[in-house]
C-alpha positions as a Markdown table, in Angstrom:
| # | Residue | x | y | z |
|---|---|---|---|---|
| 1 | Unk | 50.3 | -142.7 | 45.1 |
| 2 | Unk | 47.7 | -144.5 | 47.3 |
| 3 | Unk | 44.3 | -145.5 | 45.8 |
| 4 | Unk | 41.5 | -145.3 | 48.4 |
| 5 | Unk | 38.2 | -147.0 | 48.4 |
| 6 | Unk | 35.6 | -145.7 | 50.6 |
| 7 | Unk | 37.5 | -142.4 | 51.0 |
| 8 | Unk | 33.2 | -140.6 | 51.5 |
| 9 | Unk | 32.9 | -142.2 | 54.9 |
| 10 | Unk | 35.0 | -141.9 | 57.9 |
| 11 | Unk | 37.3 | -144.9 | 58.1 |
| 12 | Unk | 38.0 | -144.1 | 54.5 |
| 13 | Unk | 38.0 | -140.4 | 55.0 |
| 14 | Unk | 40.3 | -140.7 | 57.7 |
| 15 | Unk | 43.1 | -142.8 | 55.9 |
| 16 | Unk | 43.3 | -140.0 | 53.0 |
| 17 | Unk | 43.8 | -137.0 | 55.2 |
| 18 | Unk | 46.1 | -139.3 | 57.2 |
| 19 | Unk | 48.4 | -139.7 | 54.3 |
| 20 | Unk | 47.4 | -136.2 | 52.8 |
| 21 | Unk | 49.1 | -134.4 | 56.1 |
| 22 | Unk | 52.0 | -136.4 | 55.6 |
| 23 | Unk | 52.5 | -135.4 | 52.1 |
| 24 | Unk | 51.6 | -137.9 | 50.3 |
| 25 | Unk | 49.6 | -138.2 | 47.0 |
| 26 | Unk | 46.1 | -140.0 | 47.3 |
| 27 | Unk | 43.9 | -141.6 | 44.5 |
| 28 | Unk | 40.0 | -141.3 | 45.4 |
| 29 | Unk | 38.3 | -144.1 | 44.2 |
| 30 | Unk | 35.0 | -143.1 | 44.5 |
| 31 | Unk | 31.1 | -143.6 | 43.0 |
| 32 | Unk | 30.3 | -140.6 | 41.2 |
| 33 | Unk | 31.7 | -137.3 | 40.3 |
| 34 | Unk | 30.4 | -135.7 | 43.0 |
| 35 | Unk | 31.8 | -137.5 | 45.7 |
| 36 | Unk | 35.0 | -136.8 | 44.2 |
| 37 | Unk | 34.8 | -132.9 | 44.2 |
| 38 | Unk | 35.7 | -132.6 | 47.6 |
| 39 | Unk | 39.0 | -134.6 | 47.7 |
| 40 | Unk | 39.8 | -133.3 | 44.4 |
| 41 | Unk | 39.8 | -129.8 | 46.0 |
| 42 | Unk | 42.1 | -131.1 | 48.7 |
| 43 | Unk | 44.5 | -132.3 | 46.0 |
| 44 | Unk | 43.5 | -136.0 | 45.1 |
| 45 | Unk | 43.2 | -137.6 | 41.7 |
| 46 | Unk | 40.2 | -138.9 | 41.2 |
| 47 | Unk | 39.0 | -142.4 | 39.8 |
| 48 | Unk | 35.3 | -143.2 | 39.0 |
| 49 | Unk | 34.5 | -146.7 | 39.7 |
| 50 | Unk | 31.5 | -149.1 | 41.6 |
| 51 | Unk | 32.6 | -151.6 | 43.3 |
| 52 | Unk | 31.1 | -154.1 | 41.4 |
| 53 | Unk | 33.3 | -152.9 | 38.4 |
| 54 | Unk | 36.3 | -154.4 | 38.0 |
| 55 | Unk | 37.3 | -153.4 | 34.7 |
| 56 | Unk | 36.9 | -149.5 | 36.3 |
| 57 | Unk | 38.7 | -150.7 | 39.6 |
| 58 | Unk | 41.3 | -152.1 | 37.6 |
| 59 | Unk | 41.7 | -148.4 | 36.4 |
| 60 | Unk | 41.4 | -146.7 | 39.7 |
| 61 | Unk | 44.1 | -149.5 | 40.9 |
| 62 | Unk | 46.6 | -149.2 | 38.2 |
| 63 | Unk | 50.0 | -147.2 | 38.7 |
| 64 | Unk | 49.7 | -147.0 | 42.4 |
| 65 | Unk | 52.1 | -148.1 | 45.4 |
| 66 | Unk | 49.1 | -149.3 | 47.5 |
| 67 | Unk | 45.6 | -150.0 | 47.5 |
| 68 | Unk | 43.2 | -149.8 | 50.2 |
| 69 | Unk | 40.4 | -151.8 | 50.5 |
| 70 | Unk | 37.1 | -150.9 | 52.4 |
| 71 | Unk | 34.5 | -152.7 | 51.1 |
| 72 | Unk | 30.7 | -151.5 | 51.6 |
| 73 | Unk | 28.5 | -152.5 | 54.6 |
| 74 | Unk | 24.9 | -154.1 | 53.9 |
| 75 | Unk | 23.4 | -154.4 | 57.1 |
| 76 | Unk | 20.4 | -156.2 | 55.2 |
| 77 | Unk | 22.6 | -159.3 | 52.6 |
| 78 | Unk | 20.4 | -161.3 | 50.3 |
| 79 | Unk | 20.7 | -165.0 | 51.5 |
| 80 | Unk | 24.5 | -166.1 | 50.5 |
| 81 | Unk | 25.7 | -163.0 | 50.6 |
| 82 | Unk | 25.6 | -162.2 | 46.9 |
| 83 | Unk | 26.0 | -159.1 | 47.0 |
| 84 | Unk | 28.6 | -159.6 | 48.8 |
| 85 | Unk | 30.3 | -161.8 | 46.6 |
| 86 | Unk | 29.7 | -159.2 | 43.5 |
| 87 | Unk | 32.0 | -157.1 | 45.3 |
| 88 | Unk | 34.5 | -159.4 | 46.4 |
| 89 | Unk | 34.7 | -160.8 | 42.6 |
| 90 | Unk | 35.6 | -157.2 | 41.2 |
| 91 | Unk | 38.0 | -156.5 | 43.9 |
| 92 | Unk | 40.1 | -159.7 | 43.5 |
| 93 | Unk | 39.8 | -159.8 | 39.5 |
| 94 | Unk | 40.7 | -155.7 | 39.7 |
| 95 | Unk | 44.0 | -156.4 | 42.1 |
| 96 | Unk | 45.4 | -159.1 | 39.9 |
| 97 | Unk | 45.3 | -157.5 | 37.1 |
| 98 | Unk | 46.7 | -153.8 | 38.3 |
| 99 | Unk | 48.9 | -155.5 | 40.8 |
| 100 | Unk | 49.8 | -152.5 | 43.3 |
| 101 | Unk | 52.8 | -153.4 | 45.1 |
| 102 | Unk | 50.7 | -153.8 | 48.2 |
| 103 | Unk | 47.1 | -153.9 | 49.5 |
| 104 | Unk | 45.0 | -152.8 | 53.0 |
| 105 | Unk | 41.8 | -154.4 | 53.6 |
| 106 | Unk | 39.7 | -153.2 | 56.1 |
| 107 | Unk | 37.9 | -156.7 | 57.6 |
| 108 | Unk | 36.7 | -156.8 | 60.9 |
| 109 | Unk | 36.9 | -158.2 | 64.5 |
| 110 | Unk | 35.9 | -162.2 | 64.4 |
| 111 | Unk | 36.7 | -162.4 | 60.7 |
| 112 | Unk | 38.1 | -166.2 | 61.9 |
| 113 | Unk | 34.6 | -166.8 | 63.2 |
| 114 | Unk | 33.0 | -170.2 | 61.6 |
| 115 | Unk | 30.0 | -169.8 | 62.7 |
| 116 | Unk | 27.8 | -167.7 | 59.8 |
| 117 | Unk | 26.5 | -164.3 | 60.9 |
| 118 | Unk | 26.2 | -160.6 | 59.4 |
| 119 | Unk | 30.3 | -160.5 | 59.3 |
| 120 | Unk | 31.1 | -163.7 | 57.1 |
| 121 | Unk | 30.8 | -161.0 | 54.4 |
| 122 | Unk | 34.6 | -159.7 | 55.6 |
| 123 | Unk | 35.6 | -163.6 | 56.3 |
| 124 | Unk | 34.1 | -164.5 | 52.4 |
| 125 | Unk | 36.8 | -161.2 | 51.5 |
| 126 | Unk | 39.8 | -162.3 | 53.1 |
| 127 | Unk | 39.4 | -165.9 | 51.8 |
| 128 | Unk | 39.3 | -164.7 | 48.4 |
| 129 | Unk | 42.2 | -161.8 | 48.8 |
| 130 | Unk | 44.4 | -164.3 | 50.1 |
| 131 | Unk | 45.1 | -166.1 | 47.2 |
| 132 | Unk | 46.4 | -163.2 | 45.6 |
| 133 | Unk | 50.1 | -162.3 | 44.7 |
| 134 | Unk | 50.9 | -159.4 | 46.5 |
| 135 | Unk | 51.5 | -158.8 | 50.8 |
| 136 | Unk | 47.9 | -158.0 | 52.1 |
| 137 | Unk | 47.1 | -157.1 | 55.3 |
| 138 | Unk | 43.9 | -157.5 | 57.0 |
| 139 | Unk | 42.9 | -154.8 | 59.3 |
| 140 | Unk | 40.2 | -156.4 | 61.5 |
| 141 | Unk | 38.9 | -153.6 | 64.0 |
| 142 | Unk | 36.6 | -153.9 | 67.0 |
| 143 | Unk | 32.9 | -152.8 | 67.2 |
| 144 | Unk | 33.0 | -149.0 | 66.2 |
| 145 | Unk | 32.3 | -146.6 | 68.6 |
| 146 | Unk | 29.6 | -144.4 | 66.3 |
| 147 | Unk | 27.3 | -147.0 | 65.8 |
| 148 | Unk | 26.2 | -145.2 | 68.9 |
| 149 | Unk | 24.9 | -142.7 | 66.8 |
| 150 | Unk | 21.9 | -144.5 | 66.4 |
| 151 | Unk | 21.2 | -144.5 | 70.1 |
| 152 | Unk | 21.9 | -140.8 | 70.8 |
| 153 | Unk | 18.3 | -139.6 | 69.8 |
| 154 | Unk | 16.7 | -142.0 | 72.1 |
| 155 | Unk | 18.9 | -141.1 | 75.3 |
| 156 | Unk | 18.7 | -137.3 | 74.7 |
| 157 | Unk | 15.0 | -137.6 | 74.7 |
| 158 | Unk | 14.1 | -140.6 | 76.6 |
| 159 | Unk | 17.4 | -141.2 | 78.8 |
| 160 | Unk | 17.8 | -144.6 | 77.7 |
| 161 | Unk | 20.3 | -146.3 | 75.9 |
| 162 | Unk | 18.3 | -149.9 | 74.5 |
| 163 | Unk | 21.5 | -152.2 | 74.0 |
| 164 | Unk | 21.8 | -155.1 | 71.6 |
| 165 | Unk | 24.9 | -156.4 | 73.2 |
| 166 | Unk | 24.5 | -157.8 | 76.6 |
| 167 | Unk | 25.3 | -158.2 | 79.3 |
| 168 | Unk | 24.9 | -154.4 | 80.5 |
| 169 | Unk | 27.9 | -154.4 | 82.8 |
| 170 | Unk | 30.5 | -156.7 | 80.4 |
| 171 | Unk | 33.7 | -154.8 | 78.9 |
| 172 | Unk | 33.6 | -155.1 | 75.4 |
| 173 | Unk | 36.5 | -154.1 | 72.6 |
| 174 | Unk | 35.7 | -150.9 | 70.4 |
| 175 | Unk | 37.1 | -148.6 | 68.7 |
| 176 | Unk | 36.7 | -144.9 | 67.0 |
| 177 | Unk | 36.5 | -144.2 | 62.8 |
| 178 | Unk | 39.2 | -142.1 | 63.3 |
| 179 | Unk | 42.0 | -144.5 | 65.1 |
| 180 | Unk | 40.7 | -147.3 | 62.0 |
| 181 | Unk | 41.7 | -144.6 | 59.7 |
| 182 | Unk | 44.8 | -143.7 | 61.2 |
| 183 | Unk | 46.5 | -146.9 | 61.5 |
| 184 | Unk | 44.9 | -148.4 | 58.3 |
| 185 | Unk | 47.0 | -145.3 | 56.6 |
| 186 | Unk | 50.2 | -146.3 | 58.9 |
| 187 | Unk | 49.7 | -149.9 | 57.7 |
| 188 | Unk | 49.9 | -148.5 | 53.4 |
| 189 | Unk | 53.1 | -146.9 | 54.6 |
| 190 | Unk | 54.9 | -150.0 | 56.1 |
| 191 | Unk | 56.5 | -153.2 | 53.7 |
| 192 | Unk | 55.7 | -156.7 | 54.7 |
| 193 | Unk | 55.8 | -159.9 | 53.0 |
| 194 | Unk | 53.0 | -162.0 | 52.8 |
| 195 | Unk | 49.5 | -162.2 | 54.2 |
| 196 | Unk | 49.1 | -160.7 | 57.9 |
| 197 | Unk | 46.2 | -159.5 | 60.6 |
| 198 | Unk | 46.3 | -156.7 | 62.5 |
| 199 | Unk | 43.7 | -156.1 | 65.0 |
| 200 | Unk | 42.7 | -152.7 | 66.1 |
| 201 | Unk | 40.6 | -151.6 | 69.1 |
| 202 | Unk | 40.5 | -148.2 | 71.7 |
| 203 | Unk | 42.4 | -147.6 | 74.6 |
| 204 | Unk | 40.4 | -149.2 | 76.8 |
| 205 | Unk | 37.4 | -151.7 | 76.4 |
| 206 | Unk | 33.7 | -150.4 | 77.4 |
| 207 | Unk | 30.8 | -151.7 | 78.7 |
| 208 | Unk | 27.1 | -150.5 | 77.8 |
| 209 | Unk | 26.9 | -149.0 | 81.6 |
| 210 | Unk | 30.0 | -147.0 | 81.4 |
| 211 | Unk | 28.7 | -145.6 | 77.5 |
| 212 | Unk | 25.5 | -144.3 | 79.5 |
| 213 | Unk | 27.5 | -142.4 | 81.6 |
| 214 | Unk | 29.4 | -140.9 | 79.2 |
| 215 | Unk | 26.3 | -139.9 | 77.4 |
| 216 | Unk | 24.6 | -138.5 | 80.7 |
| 217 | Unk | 27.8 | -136.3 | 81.1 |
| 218 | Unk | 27.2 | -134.9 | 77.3 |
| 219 | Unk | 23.6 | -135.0 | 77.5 |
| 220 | Unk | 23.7 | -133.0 | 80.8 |
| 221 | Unk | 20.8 | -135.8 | 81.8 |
| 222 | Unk | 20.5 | -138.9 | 83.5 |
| 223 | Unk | 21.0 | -141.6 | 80.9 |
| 224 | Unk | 20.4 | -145.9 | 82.2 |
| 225 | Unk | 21.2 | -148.9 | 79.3 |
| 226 | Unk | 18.7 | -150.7 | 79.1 |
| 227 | Unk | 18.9 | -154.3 | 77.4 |
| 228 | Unk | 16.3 | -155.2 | 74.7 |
| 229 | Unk | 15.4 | -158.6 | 75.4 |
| 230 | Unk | 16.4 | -161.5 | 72.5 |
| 231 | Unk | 13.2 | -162.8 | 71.8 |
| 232 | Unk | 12.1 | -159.3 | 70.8 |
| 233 | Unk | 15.0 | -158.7 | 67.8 |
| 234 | Unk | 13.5 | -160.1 | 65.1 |
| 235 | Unk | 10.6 | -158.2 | 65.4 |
| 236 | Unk | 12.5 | -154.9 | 66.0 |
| 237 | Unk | 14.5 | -155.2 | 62.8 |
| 238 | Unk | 11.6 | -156.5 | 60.8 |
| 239 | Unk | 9.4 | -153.2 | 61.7 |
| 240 | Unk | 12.5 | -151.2 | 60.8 |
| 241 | Unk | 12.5 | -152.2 | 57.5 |
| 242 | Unk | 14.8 | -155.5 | 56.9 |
| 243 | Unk | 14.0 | -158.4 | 55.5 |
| 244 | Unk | 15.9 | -161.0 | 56.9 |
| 245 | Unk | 18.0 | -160.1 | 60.0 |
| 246 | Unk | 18.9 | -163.6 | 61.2 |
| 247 | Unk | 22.3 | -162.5 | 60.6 |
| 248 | Unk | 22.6 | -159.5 | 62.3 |
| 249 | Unk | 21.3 | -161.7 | 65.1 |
| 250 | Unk | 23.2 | -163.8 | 64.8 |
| 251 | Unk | 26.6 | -161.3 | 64.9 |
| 252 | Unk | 25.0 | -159.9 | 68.0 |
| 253 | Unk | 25.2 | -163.2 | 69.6 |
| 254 | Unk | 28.5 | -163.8 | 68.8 |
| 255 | Unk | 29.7 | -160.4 | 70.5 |
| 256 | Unk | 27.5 | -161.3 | 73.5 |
| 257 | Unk | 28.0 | -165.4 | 73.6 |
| 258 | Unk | 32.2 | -164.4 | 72.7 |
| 259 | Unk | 32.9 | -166.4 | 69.8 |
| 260 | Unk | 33.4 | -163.1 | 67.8 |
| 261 | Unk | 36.4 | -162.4 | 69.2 |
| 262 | Unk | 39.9 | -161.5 | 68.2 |
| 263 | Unk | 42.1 | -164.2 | 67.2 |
| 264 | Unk | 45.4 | -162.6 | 68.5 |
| 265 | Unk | 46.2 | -162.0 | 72.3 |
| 266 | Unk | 47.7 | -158.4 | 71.6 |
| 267 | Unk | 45.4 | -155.9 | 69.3 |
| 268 | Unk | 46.8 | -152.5 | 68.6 |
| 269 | Unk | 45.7 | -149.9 | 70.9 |
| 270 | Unk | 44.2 | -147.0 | 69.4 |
| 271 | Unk | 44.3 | -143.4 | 71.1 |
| 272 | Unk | 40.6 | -142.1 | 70.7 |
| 273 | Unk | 38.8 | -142.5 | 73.9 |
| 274 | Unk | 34.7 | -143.6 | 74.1 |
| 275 | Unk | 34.1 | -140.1 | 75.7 |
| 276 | Unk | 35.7 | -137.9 | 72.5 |
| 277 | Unk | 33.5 | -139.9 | 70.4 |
| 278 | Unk | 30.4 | -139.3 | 72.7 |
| 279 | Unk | 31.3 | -135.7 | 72.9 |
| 280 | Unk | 31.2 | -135.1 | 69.1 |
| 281 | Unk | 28.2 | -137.4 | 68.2 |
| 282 | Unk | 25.7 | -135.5 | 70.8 |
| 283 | Unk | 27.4 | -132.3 | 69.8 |
């Protein structure tokens, strides 16, 4: 049995039909009844817990071979992270006391980063996990490739794709839902000892030029990136409804400046190519 956390989104999603193709049983750790109905139709037990629960994660964890951890995104943190930290807290206190043989946590590209931006929240995770007793492995992917969903309104109606990450022309490493899924469900199936990272991106790294292309070939239109300039951010995110996005900033800088990085010389390739992606999110 494999407990998943986040199994209602994709990268969660993804690992549980991974594993449920292969014939193995899957524990759907999820918010709310609801959520659960359509995994428990597919076969899954069912565990009701929040995040923030430990006492109901310790539940959900309990009796399994593996645990997978995808903690939620907050694209908007209270200053330190508490939130954050509320999750973190549960998680940790909820694995040492169910202690599954083995644990997956999904982290991200730059985790090692020092510098303080939107993604110390999956650097504040793996410092805390880390101490525990059992093998962990941190699966830090790249930039996803359907964040471009946001974009895909603007380009279809406009032709423009307005791009945070700059420059226009520079490669960068991402990678599709579905490959995260995939490997972080390989990953539950292997035995290690220890702690260990494993980075994740596509086949091939992208640049914001070549992503308006492939959206001018689903769009059937002519599509240009465009780069919104720095000094206009703040302002952007502010109208949009956040209230402090200094770190979101200041992750896009890192991607841009290169200090969020990977740490290793050799990610795992994943098999999902930007134009699949592009394909399904305009269709």
């Amino acid at each position: 049995m494999y407990a998943i956390t986040g199994i209602s989104g994709k990268v969660g999603g993804a690992a549980a039909r991974s594993l449920l193709s292969a014939d193995h049983r899957v524990r759907a750790v999820v918010r709310d009844v609801a959520k659960g109905k359509p995994w428990s139709e597919l076969g899954c037990e069912v565990a009701l817990a929040e995040m923030e629960d430990a006492e109901a994660l310790t539940r959900a964890f309990t009796g399994v071979a593996a645990v997978f951890i995808l903690p939620p995104s907050n694209f908007d943190p209270e200053p330190g992270f508490s939130e954050a930290r509320a999750v973190i807290s549960a998680v940790r206190q909820a694995l040492d006391a169910a202690r599954p043989s083995k644990v997956v946590c999904l982290s991200t590209i730059g985790a090692q980063a020092t510098q303080q931006n939107l993604l110390t929240q999956r650097t504040l995770m793996e410092e805390a996990l880390s101490a525990l007793p059992m093998p962990i492995t941190f699966l830090r992917p790249a930039w996803f490739m359907e964040n471009l969903s946001w974009q895909i309104a603007r380009a279809r109606e406009e032709g423009i794709l307005a791009s945070f990450l700059q420059p226009l022309d520079k490669a960068m490493p991402m990678v599709a839902t579905a490959d995260v899924g995939r490997v972080a469900a390989e990953l539950l199936l292997q035995e290690w000892a220890g702690k260990r990272v494993v980075e994740l991106e596509g086949p091939e790294r992208v640049s914001q030029q070549r992503i308006a292309a492939e959206l001018a070939k689903a769009l059937h239109r002519p599509v240009r990136a465009e780069a919104v300039p720095r000094e206009s951010w703040e302002a952007i995110f502010r109208a949009e409804g956040m209230r402090d996005p200094i770190p979101r900033i200041r992750m896009l800088d890192g991607f841009n400046q290169g200090w969020i990085k990977f740490e290793g010389a050799a990610p795992v390739k994943g098999t999902v190519h930007l134009a699949e992606v592009v394909r399904k999110l305009v269709g």
